[in-house]
N, C-alpha and C positions, 0 to 999 in steps of 0.2 A: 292348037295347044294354047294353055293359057300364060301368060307369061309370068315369072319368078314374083318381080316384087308389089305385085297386088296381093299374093299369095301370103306372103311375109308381113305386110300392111295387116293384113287380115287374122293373121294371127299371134300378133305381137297385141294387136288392139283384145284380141281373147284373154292371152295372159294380161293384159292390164287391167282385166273386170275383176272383180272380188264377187264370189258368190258368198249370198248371203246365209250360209254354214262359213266360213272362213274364218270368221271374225271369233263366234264361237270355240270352234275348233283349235285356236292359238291360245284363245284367254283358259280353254283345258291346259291346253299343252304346258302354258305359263304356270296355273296355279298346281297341276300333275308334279312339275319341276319344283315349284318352291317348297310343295307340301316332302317330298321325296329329300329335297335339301336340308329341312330341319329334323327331319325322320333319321337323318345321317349326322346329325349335329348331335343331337340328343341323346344314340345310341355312342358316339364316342365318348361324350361327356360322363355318361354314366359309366361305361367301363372302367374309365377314369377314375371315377369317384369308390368304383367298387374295387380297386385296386389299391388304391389308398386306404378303405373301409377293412382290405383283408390284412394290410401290414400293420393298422393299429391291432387287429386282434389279435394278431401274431404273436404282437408286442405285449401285449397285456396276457394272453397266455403263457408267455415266457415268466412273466410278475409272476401268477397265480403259481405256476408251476415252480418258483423262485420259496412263494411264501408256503404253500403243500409240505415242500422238502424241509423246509426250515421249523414249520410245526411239527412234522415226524418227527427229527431228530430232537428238539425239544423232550416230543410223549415218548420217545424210547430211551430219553439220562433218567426221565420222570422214573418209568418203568423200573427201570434195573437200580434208580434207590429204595424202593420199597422192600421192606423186608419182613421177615415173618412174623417179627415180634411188635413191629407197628398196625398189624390189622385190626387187632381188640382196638386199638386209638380211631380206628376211622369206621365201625362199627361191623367189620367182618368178621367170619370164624369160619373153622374147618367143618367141613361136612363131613359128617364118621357115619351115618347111612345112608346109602346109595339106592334110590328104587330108579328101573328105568321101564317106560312104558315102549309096547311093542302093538305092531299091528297087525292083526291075521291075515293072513293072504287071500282068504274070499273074501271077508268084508265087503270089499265095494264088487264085487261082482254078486254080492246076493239079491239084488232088485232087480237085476238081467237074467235069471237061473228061475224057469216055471217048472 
């Protein structure tokens, strides 16, 4: 039998060799890690950013929909002062004949019909 601590000698001295992948293999693992680490930076920041980006537009659609409402009600006091006898003044008139135009019902299927 051979005895324990030549055994242990012997393979403490193995792990203390560095194969020449090692070295390689760490400086991946390194730059895997930092590349991974700002891929996470960046992706929070931007959430971030587009969080902030949807409560101004929130905000500003609330404005628009502020100023919307506020023109209606303007073009409908507009509306309902207008009255019959101020039209000649702003160059309208009553239409006393009516034509209305109608469409046949084959028409457009008559280029498909041999």
């Amino acid at each position: 039998m051979q005895p324990i601590i030549p055994y242990i000698q012997k393979t403490k001295a193995l792990l203390a060799e560095e194969y020449f992948w090692e070295s390689h293999l760490r400086r991946l693992l390194v730059l895997c890690t930092a590349v991974a680490f700002v891929a996470y930076v960046y992706c929070v920041a931007a959430s971030i950013l587009n969080v902030i980006a949807r409560k101004e537009a929130d905000a500003k659609t609330a404005s628009f929909a502020a100023a919307i409402s506020a023109h209606e009600s303007t073009y409908f006091s507009l509306t309902q002062s207008i009255k019959e006898e101020s039209l000649g003044e702003h160059g309208l008139f009553a239409i006393s004949d009516k034509h209305f135009v109608t469409r046949t019902p084959t028409l457009g299927f008559s280029a498909h019909v041999r």
